[in-house]
GUNU-938719 format. One record per atom (N, C-alpha, C): residue number from 1; residue in one letter; x, y, z. Coordinates in steps of 0.02 Angstrom, whole numbers, plus 50000, padded with zeros to 5 digits. Example, Ala and Ser with C-alpha at 12.3 -4.5 7.8 and 13.67 -1.06 7.14 Angstrom:
2
<node nr="1" rest="a" px="50660" py="49716" pz="50390"/>
<node nr="1" rest="a" px="50615" py="49775" pz="50390"/>
<node nr="1" rest="a" px="50660" py="49835" pz="50390"/>
<node nr="2" rest="s" px="50642" py="49888" pz="50354"/>
<node nr="2" rest="s" px="50684" py="49947" pz="50357"/>
<node nr="2" rest="s" px="50645" py="50002" pz="50394"/>
// end
This chain:
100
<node nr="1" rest="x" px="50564" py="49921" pz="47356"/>
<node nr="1" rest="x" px="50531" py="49912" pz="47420"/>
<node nr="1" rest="x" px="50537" py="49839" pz="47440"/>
<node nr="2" rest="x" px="50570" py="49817" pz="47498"/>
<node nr="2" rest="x" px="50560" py="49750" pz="47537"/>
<node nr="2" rest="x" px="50499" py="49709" pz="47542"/>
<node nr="3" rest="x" px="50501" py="49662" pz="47528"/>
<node nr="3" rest="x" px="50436" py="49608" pz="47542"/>
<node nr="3" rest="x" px="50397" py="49627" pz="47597"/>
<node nr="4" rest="x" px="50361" py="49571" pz="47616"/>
<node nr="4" rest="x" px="50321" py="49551" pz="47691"/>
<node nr="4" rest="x" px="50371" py="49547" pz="47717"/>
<node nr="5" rest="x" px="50375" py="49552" pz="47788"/>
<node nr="5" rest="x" px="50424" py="49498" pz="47833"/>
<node nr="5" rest="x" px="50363" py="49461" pz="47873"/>
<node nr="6" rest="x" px="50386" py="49405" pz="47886"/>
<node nr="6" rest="x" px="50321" py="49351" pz="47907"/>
<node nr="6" rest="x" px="50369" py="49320" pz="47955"/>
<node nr="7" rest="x" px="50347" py="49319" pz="48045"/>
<node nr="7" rest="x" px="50388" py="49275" pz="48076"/>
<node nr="7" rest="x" px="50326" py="49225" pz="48103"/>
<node nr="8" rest="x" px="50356" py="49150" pz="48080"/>
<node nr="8" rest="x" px="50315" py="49096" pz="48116"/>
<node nr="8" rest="x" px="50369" py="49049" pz="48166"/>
<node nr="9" rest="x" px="50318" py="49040" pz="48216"/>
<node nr="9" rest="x" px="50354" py="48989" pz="48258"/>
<node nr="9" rest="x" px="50311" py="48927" pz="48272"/>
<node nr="10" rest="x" px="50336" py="48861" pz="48259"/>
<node nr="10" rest="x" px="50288" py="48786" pz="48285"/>
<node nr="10" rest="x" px="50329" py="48796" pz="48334"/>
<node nr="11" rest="x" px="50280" py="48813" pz="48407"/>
<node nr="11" rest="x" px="50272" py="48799" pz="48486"/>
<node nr="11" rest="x" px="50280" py="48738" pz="48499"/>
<node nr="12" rest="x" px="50250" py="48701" pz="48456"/>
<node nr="12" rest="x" px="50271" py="48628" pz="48494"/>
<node nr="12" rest="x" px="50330" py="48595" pz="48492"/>
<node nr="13" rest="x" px="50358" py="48604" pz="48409"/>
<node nr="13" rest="x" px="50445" py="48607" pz="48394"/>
<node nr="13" rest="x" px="50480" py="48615" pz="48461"/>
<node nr="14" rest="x" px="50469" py="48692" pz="48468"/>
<node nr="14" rest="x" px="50522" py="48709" pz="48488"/>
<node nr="14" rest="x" px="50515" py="48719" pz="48561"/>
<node nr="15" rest="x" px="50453" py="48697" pz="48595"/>
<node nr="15" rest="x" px="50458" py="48681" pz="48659"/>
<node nr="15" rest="x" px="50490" py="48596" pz="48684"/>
<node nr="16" rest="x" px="50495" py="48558" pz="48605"/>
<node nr="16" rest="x" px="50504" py="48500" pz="48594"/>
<node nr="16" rest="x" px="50620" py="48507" pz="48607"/>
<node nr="17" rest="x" px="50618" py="48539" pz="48599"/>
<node nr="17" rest="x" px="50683" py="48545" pz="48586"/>
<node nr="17" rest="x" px="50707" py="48573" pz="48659"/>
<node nr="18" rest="x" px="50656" py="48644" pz="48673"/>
<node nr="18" rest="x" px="50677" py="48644" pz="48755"/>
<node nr="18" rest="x" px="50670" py="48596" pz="48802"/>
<node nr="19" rest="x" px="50617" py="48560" pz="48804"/>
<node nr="19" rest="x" px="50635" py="48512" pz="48840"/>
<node nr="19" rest="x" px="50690" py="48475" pz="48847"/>
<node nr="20" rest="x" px="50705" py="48456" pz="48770"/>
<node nr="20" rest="x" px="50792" py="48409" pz="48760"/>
<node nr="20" rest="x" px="50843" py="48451" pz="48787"/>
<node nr="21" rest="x" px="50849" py="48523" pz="48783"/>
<node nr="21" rest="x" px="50907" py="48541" pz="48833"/>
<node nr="21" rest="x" px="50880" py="48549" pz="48907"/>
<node nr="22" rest="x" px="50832" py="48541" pz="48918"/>
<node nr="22" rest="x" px="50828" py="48542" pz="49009"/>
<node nr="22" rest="x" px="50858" py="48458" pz="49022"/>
<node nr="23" rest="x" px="50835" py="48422" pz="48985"/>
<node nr="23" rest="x" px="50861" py="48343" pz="48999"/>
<node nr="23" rest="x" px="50929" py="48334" pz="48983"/>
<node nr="24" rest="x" px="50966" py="48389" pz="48953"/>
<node nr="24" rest="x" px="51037" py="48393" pz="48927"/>
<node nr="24" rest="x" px="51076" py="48397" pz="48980"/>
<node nr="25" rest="x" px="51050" py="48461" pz="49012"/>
<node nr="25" rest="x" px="51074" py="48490" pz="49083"/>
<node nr="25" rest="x" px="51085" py="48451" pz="49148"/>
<node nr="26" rest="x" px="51023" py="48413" pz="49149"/>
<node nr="26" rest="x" px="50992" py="48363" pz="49211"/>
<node nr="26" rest="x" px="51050" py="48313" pz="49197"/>
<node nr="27" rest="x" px="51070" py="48289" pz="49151"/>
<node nr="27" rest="x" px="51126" py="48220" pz="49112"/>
<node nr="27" rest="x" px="51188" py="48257" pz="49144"/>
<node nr="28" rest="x" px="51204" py="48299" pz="49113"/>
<node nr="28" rest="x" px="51261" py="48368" pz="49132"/>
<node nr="28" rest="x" px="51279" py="48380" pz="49201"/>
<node nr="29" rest="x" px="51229" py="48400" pz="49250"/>
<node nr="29" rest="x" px="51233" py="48402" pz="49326"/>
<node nr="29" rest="x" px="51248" py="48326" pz="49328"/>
<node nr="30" rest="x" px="51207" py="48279" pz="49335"/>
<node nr="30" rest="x" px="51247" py="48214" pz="49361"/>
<node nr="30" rest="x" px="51283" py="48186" pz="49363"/>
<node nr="31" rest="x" px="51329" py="48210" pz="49292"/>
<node nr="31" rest="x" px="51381" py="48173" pz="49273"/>
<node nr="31" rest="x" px="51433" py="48212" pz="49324"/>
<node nr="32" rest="x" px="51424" py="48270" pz="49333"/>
<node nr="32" rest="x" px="51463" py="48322" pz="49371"/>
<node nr="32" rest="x" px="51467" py="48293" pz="49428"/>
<node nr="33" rest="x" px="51401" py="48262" pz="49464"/>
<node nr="33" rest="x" px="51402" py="48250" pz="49520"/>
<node nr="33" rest="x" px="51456" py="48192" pz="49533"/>
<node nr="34" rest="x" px="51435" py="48141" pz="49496"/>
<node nr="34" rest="x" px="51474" py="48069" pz="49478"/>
<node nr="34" rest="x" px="51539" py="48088" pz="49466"/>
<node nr="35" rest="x" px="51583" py="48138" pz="49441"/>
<node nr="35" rest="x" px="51635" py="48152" pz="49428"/>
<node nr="35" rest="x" px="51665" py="48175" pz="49493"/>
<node nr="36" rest="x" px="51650" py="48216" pz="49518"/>
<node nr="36" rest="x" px="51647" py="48239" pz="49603"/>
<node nr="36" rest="x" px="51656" py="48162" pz="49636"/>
<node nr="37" rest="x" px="51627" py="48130" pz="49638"/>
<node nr="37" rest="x" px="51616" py="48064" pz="49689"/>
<node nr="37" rest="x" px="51681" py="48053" pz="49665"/>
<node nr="38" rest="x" px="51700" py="48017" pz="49602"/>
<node nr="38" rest="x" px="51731" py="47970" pz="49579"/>
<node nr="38" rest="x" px="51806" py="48030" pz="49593"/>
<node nr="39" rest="x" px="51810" py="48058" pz="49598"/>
<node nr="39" rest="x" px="51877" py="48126" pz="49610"/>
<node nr="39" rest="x" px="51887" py="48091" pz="49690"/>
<node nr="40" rest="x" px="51836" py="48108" pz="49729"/>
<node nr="40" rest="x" px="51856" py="48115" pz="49792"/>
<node nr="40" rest="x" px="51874" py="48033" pz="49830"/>
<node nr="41" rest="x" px="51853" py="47986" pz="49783"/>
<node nr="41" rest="x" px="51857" py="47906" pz="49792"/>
<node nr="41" rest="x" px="51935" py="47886" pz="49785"/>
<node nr="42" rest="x" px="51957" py="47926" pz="49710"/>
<node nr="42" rest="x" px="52020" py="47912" pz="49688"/>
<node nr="42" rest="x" px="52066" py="47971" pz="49736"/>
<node nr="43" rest="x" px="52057" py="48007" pz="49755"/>
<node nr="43" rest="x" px="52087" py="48054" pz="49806"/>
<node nr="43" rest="x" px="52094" py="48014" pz="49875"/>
<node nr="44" rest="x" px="52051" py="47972" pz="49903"/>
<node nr="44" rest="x" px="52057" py="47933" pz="49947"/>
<node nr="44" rest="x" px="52113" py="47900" pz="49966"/>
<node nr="45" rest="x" px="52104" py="47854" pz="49902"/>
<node nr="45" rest="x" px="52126" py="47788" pz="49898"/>
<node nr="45" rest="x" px="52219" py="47804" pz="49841"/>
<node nr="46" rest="x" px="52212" py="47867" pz="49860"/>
<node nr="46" rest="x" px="52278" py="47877" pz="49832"/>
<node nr="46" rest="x" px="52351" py="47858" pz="49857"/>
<node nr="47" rest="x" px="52349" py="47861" pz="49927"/>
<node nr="47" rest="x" px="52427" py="47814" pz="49976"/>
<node nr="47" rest="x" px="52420" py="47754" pz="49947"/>
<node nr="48" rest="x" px="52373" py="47703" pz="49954"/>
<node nr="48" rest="x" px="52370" py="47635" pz="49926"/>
<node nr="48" rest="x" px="52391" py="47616" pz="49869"/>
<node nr="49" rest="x" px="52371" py="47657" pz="49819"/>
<node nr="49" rest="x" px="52404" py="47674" pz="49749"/>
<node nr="49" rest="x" px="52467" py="47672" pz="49748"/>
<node nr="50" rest="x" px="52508" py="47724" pz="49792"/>
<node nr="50" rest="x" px="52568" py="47756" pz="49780"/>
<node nr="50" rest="x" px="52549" py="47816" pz="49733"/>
<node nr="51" rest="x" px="52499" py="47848" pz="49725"/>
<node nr="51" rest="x" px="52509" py="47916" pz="49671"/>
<node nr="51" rest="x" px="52478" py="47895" pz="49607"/>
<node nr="52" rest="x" px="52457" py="47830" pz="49587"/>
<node nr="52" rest="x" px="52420" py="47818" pz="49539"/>
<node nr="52" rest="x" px="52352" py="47844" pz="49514"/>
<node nr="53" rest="x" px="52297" py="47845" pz="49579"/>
<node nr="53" rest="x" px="52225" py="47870" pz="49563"/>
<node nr="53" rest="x" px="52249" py="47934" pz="49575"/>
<node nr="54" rest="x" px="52301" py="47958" pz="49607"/>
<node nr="54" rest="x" px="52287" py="48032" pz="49615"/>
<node nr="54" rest="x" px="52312" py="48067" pz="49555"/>
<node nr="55" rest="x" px="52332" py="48044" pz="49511"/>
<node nr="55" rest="x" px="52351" py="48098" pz="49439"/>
<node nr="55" rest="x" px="52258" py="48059" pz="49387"/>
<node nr="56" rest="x" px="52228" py="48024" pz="49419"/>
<node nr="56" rest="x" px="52171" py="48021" pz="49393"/>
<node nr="56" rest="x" px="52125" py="48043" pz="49412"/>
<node nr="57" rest="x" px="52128" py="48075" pz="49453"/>
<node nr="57" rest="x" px="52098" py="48133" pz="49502"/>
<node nr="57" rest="x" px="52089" py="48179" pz="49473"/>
<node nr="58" rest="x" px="52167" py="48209" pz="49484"/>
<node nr="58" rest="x" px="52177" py="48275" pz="49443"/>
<node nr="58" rest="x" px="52159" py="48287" pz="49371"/>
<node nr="59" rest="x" px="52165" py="48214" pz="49336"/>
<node nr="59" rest="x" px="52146" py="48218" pz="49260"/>
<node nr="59" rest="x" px="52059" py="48220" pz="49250"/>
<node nr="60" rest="x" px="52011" py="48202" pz="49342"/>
<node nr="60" rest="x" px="51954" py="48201" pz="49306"/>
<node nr="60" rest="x" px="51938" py="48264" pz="49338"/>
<node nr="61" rest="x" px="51970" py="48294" pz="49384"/>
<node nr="61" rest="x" px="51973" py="48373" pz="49417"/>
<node nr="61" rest="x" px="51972" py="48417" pz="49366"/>
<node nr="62" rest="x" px="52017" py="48397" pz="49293"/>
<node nr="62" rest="x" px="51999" py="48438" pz="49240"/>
<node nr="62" rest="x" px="51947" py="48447" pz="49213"/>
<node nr="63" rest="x" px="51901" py="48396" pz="49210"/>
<node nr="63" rest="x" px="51854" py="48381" pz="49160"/>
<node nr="63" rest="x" px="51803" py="48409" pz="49203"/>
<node nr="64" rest="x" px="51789" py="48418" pz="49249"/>
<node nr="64" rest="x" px="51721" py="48418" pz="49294"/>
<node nr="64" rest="x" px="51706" py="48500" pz="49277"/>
<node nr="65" rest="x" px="51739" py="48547" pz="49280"/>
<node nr="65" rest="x" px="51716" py="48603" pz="49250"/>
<node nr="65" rest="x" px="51692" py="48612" pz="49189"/>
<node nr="66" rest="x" px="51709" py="48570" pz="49143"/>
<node nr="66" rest="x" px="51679" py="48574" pz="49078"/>
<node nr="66" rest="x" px="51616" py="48549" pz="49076"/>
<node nr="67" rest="x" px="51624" py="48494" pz="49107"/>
<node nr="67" rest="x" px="51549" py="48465" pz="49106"/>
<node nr="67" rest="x" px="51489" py="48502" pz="49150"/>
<node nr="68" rest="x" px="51515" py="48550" pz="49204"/>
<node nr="68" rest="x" px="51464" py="48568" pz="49231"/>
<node nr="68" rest="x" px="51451" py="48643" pz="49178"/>
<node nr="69" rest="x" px="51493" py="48672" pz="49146"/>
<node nr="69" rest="x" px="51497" py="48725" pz="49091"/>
<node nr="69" rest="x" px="51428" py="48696" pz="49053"/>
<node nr="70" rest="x" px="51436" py="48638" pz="49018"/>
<node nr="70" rest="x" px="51405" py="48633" pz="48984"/>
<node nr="70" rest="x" px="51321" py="48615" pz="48997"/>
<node nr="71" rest="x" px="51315" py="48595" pz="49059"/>
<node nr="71" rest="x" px="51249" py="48580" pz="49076"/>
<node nr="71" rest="x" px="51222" py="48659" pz="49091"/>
<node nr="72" rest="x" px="51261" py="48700" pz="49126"/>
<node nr="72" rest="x" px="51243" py="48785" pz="49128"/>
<node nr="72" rest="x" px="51225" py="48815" pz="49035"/>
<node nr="73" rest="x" px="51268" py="48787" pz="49001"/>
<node nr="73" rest="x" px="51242" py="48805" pz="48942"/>
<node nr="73" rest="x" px="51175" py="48773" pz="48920"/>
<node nr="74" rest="x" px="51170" py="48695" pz="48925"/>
<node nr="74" rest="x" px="51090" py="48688" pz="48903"/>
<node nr="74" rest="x" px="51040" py="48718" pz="48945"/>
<node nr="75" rest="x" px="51084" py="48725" pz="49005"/>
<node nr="75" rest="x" px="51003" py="48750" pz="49047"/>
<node nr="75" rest="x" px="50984" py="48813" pz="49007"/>
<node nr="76" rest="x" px="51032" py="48861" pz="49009"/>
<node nr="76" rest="x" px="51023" py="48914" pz="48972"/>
<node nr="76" rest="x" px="50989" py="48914" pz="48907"/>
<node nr="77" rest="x" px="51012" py="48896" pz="48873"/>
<node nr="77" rest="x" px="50964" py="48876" pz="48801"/>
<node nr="77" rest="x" px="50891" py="48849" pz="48820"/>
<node nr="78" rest="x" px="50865" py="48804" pz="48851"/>
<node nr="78" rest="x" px="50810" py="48781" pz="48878"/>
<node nr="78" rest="x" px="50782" py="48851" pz="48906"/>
<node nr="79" rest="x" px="50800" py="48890" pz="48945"/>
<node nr="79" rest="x" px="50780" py="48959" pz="48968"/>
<node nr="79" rest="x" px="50762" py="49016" pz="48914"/>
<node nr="80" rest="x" px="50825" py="49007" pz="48859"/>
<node nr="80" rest="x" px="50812" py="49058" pz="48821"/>
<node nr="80" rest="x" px="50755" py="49030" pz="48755"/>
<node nr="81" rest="x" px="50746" py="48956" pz="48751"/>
<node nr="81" rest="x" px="50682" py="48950" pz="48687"/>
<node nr="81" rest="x" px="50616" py="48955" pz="48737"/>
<node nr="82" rest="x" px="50619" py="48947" pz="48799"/>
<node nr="82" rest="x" px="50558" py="48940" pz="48829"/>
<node nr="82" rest="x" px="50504" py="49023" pz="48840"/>
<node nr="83" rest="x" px="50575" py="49067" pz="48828"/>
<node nr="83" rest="x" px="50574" py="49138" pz="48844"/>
<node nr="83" rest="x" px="50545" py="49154" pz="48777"/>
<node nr="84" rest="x" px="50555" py="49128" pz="48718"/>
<node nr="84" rest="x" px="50556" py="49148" pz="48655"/>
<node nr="84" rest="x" px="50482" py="49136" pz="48627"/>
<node nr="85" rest="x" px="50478" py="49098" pz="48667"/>
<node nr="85" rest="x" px="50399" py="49056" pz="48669"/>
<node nr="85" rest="x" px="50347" py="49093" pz="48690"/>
<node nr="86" rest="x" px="50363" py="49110" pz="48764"/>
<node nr="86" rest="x" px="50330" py="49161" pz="48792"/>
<node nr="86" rest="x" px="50326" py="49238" pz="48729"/>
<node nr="87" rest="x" px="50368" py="49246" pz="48712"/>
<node nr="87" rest="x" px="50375" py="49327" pz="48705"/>
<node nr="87" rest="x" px="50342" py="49317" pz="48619"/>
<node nr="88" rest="x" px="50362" py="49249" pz="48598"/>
<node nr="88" rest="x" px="50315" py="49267" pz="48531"/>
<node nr="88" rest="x" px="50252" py="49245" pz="48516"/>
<node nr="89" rest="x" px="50197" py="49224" pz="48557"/>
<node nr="89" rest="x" px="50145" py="49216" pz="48593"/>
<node nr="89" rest="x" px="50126" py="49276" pz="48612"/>
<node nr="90" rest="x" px="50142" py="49310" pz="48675"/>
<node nr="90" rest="x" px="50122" py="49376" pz="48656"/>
<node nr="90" rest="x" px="50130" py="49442" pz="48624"/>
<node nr="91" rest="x" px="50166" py="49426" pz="48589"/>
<node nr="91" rest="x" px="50180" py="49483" pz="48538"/>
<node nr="91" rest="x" px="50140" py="49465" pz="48468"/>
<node nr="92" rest="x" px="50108" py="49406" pz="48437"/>
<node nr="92" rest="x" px="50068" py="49363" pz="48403"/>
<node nr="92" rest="x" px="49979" py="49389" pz="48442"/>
<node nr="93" rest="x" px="49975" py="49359" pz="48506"/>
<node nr="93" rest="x" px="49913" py="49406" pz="48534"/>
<node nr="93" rest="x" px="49906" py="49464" pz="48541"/>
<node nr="94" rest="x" px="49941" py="49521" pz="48561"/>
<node nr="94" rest="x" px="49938" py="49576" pz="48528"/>
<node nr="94" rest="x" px="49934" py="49620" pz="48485"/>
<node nr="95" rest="x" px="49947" py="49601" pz="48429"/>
<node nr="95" rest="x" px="49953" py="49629" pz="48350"/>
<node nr="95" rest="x" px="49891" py="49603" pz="48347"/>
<node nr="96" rest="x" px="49875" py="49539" pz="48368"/>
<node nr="96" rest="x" px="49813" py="49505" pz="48313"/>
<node nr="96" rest="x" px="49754" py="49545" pz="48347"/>
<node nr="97" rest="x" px="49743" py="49616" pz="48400"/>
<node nr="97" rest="x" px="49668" py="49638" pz="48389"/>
<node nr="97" rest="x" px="49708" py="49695" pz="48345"/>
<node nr="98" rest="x" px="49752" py="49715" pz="48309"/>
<node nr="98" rest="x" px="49782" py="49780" pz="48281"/>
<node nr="98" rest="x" px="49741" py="49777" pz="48211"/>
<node nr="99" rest="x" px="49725" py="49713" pz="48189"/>
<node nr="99" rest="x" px="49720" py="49705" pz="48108"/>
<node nr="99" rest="x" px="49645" py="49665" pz="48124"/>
<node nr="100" rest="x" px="49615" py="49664" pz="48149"/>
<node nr="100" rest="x" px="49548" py="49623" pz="48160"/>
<node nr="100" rest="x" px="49472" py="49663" pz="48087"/>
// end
């Protein structure tokens, strides 16, 4: 026959941690934004160049989807411990009038 199973969660941990990916995200969007600016600056100023900023364009045209990928991923994680929080809180208040 199997043990107890015992699930504990420190709320403050791990609301401690969601917070760090909502501030992950917020870092994530800006940099996106800043990457955007700095694309459309070097897109500008690309005749002046001769073609120089514009293959640095395109090289930061690559990157800007990743970085906005990844701020959609912390947001997500920030969503999914905050959810986790919620749901084991009340599932913790519920049981506890079952055994009173």
């Amino acid at each position: 026959m199997a043990g107890k199973l015992e699930t504990a969660m420190d709320y403050e941990t791990v609301e401690t941690i969601a917070k760090t990916f909502d501030g992950m995200g917020d870092i994530f969007r800006a940099a996106a934004k800043a990457l955007e600016a700095a694309i459309i600056i070097l897109k500008a100023t690309a005749f002046i160049s001769l073609g120089a900023t514009e293959a640095l364009a395109a090289y930061l045209s690559n990157i800007k989807p990743h970085v906005e990928k990844l701020g959609n991923h912390a947001e997500e994680l920030n969503t999914d411990l905050r959810n986790a929080i919620k749901e084991h809180r009340e599932a913790d208040q519920a049981a506890a009038g079952k055994f009173a």
